[in-house]
C-alpha positions as CSV (number, residue, x, y, z in Angstrom):
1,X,0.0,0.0,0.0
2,X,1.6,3.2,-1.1
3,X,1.6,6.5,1.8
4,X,1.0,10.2,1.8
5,X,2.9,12.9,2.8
6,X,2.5,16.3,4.1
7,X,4.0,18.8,2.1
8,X,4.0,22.9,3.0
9,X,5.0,25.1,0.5
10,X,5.7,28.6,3.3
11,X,5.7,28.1,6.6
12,X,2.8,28.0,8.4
13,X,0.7,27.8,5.4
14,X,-1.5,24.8,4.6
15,X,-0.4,21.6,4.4
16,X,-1.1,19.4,1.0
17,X,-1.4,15.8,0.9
18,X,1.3,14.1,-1.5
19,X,1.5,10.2,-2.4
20,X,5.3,9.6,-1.5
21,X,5.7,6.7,-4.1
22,X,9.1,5.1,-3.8
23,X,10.6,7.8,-2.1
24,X,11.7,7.2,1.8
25,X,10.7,10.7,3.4
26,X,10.8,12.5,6.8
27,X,10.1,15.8,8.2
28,X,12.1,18.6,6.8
29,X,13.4,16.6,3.7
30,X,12.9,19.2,0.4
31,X,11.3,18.2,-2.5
32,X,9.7,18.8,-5.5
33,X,6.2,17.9,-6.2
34,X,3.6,18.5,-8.9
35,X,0.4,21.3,-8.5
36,X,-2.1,22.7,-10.5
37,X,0.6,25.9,-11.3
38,X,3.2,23.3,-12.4
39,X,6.2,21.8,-10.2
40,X,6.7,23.2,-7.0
41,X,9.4,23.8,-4.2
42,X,8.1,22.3,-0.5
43,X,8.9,20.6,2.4
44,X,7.7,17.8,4.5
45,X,6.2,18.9,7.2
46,X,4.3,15.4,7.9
47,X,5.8,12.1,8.7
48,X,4.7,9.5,5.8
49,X,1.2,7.3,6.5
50,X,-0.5,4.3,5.1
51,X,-3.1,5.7,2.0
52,X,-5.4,4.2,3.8
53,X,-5.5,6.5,6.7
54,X,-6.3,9.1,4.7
55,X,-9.5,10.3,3.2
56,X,-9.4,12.5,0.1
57,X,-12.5,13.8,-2.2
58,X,-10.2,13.9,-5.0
59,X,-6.7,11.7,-6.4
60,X,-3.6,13.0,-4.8
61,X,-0.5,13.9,-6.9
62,X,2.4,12.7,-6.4
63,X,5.6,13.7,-5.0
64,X,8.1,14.4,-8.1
65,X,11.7,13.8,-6.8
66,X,13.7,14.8,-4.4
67,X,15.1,18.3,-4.6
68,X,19.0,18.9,-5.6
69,X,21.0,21.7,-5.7
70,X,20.4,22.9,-8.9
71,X,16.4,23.4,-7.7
72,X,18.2,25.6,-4.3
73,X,20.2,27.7,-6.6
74,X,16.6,27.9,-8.7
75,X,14.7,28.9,-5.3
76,X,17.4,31.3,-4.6
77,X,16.9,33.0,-8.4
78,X,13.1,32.8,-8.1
79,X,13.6,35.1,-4.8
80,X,15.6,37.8,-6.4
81,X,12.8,37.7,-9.2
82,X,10.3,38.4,-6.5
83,X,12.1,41.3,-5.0
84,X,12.9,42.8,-8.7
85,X,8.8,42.7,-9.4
86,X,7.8,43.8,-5.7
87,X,10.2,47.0,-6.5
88,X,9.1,47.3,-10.1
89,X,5.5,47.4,-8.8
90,X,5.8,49.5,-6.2
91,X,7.2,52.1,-8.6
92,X,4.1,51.3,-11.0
93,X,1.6,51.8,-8.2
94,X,3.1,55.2,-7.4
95,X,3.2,56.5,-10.8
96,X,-0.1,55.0,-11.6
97,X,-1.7,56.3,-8.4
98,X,-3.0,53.3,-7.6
99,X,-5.0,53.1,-3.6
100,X,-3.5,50.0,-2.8
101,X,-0.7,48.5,-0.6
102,X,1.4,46.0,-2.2
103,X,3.1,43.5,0.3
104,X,4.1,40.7,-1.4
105,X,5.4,38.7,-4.7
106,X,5.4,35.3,-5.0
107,X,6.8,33.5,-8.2
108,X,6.3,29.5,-9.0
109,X,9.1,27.2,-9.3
110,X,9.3,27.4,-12.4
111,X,9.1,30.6,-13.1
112,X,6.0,31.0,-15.1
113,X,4.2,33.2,-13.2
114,X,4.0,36.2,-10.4
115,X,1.7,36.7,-7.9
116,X,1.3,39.5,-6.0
117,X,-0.4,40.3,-2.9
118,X,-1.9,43.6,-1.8
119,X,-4.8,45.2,0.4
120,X,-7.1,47.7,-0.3
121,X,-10.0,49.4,0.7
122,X,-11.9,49.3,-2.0
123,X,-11.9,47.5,-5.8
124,X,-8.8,48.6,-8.1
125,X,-8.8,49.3,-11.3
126,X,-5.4,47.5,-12.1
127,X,-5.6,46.8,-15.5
128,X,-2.4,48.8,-16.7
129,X,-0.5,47.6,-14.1
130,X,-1.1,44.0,-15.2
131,X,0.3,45.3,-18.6
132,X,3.0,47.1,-17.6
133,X,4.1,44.0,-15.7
134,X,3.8,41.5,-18.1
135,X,6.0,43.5,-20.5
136,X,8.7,44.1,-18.0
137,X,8.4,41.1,-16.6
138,X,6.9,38.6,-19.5
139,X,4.8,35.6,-17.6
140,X,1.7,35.3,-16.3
141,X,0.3,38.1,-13.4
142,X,-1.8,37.5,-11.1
143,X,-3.2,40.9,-8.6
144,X,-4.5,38.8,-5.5
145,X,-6.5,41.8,-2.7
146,X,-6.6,40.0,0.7
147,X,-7.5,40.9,4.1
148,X,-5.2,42.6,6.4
149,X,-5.3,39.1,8.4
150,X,-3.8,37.6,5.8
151,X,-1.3,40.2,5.7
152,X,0.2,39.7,8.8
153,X,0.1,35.9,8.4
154,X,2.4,37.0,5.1
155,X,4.9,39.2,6.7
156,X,5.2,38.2,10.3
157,X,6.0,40.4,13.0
158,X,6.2,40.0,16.9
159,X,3.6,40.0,19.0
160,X,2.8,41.9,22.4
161,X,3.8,38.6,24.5
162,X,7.3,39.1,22.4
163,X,7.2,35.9,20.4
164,X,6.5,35.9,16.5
165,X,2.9,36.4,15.6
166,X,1.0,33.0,16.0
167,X,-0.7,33.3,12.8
168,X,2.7,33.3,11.2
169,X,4.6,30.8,13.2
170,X,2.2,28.3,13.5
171,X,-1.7,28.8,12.5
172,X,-2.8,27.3,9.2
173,X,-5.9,28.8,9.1
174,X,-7.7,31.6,11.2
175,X,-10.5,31.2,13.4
176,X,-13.7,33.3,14.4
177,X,-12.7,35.9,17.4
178,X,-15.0,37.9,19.0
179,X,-15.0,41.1,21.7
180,X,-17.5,38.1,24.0
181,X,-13.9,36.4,24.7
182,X,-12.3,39.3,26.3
183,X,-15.3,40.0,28.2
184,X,-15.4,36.6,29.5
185,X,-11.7,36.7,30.2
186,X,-12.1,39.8,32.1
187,X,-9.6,41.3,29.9
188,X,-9.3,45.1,29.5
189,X,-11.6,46.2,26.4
190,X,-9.1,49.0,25.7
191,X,-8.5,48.0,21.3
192,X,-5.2,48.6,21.9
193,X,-4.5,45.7,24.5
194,X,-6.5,43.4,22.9
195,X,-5.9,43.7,19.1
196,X,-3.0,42.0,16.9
197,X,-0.7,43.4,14.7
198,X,-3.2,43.3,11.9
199,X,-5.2,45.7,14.3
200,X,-8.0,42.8,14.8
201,X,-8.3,40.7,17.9
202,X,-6.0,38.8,18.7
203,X,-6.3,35.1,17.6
204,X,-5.1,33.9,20.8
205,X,-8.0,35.1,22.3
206,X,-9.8,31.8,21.6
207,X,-6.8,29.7,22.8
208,X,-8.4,29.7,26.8
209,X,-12.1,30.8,25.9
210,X,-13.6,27.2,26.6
211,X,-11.2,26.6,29.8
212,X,-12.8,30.3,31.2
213,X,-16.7,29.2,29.6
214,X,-16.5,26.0,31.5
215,X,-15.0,27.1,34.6
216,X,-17.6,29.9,35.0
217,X,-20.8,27.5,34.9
218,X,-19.3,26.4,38.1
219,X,-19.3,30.0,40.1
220,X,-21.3,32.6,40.9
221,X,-22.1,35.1,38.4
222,X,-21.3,38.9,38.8
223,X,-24.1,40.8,40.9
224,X,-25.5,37.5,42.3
225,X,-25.1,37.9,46.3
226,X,-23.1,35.1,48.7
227,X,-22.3,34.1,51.7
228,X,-18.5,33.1,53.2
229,X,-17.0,32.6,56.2
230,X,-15.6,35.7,56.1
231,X,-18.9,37.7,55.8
232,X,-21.5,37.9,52.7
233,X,-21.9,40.0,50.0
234,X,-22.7,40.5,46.6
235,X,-19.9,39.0,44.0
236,X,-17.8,41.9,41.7
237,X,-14.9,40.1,40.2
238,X,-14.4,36.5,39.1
239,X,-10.5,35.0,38.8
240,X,-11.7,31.5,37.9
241,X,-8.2,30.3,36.8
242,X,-6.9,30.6,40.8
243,X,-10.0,29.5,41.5
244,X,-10.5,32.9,43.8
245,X,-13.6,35.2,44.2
246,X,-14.0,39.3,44.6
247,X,-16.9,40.0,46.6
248,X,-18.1,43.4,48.0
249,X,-19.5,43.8,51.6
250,X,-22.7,45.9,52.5
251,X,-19.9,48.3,54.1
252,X,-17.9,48.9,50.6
253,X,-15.1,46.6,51.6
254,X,-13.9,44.1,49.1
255,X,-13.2,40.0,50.3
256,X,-11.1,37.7,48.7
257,X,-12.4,34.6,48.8
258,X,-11.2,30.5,47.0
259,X,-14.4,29.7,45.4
260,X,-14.9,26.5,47.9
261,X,-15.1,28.6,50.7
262,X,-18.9,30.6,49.2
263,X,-22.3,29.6,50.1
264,X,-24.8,31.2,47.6
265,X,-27.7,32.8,49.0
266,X,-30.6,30.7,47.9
267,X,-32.9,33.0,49.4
C-alpha cells in the first residue's frame, strides 16, 4: 500500500497531501512535487502514513523527486525575481496612483508566473498595471486583494507577548474571534491591549475561551449575592483560573475569597 505525505510550501501555510511513491521521506526533507501551477518547491512537514489512513474527495498527486542543488540555486533566483517585481510594482503603483498596498510577490518554481499580494479598501482598477508587468516582466500576473489578516500571516511580526505572531509561526488557518472572549476573560476592552498586529483581535483570544466558559458555569455570576465565612456579599470580580472570588460587603469593603469557601444565597 503506497503513503501520503504532508508537504507545505511557506511556513505555516496549509499543508497538502502528496503520495510519496518510492521515495523514503521524513520531516524537513525538500522536495519537488507536482500542483495545478506546475512543479513546486516544498517541504515535509508530515511524517509518511499508510493511504489508507487518509481520506481524500479527489486523487492525490504525487511527490516528483527529491530536490537537488540545482532546484536551491533555482529557489534562490526565483527570490531575487520576486524582490525585482515587488520593487518594479511599487514604482508602478506610485506612478499609476494606484490606492492600494502591495506587500508581497510570489513566483512558481518554475518561473512562469507572479503573484502579487496587496490590500485595499476598495476595488482597483489594475488593469495597466497588469500590462505594464507583463511586459517588463513577461509571464503570467496575477493581482491577488486580501484581508489585512492575511497580511500579517504574510509578513510576520512580533507579538505583544514578544514571540513571533501565531498566525505566522504556527496557525494554518484563522478562526472566528470575538470582543464576547475578552469580556469573558475579564480582559481590559481597551482595542489597543487586545488587538494583533493586523489591528483585529487577537487570535489567541480563543486559545483559553472554553477553559474560562467551562470554569464559569461552576461559580457565581457577577451581581449574584453570597455568603462566606468571612462575611457575605454580593460577588464583583471573578479569577476562575486561581480558583478565587472578589466579593463586595454591605460596608464597601472588598473579600477575597477561594471559590470553595462561598455559600450562595438561595434566598
Amino acid at each position: 500500500m503506497g503513503k501520503v505525505v504532508g508537504i507545505r510550501f511557506k511556513a505555516a501555510s496549509k499543508i497538502y497531501d502528496f503520495i510519496c511513491g518510492a521515495f523514503v521521506l521524513d520531516i524537513g526533507d525538500h522536495v519537488i512535487v507536482e500542483t495545478e501551477q506546475g512543479l513546486g518547491f516544498g517541504v515535509v512537514a508530515t511524517v509518511p502514513v499508510p493511504l489508507g489512513k487518509k481520506t481524500t474527495k479527489k486523487p492525490l498527486k504525487k511527490i516528483f523527486r527529491l530536490a537537488t542543488e540545482q532546484d536551491f540555486v533555482k529557489r534562490d533566483k526565483n527570490i531575487e525575481l520576486e524582490k525585482r517585481a515587488n520593487e518594479y510594482c511599487l514604482k508602478q503603483i506610485e506612478e499609476l496612483k494606484l490606492n492600494m498596498n502591495l506587500f508581497s510577490v510570489e513566483c512558481t518554481f518554475e518561473a512562469k508566473k507572479l503573484t502579487f499580494f496587496f490590500t485595499a479598501d476598495g476595488r482597483v482598477d489594475f488593469r495597466q498595471l497588469v500590462k505594464n508587468l507583463v511586459k517588463q516582466f513577461h509571464v503570467r500576473i496575477e493581482m491577488r486583494q486580501v484581508g489585512i489578516r492575511n497580511q500579517a500571516k504574510m509578513c510576520g511580526g512580533i507579538g505583544r507577548c514578544g514571540l513571533e505572531i501565531c498566525c505566522s509561526a504556527y496557525k494554518e488557518r484563522f478562526e472566528p474571534v470575538s470582543i464576547r472572549m475578552a469580556k469573558l476573560q475579564g480582559l481590559s476592552l481597551n482595542p489597543t491591549k487586545i488587538s494583533g498586529q493586523c489591528g483585529r483581535l487577537m487570535c489567541c483570544l480563543t486559545y483559553e475561551n472554553e477553559t474560562y466558559r467551562d470554569l464559569l458555569e461552576k461559580v457565581p455570576k457577577i451581581g449574584k449575592k453570597v455568603k462566606t465565612s468571612s462575611g457575605e456579599g454580593k460577588v464583583i470580580r471573578h479569577n476562575v483560573i486561581c480558583n478565587r472570588l472578589i466579593i463586595q460587603s454591605e460596608d464597601g469593603s472588598e473579600i477575597e475569597t477561594t471559590i470553595d469557601d462561598i455559600i450562595v444565597d438561595e434566598g
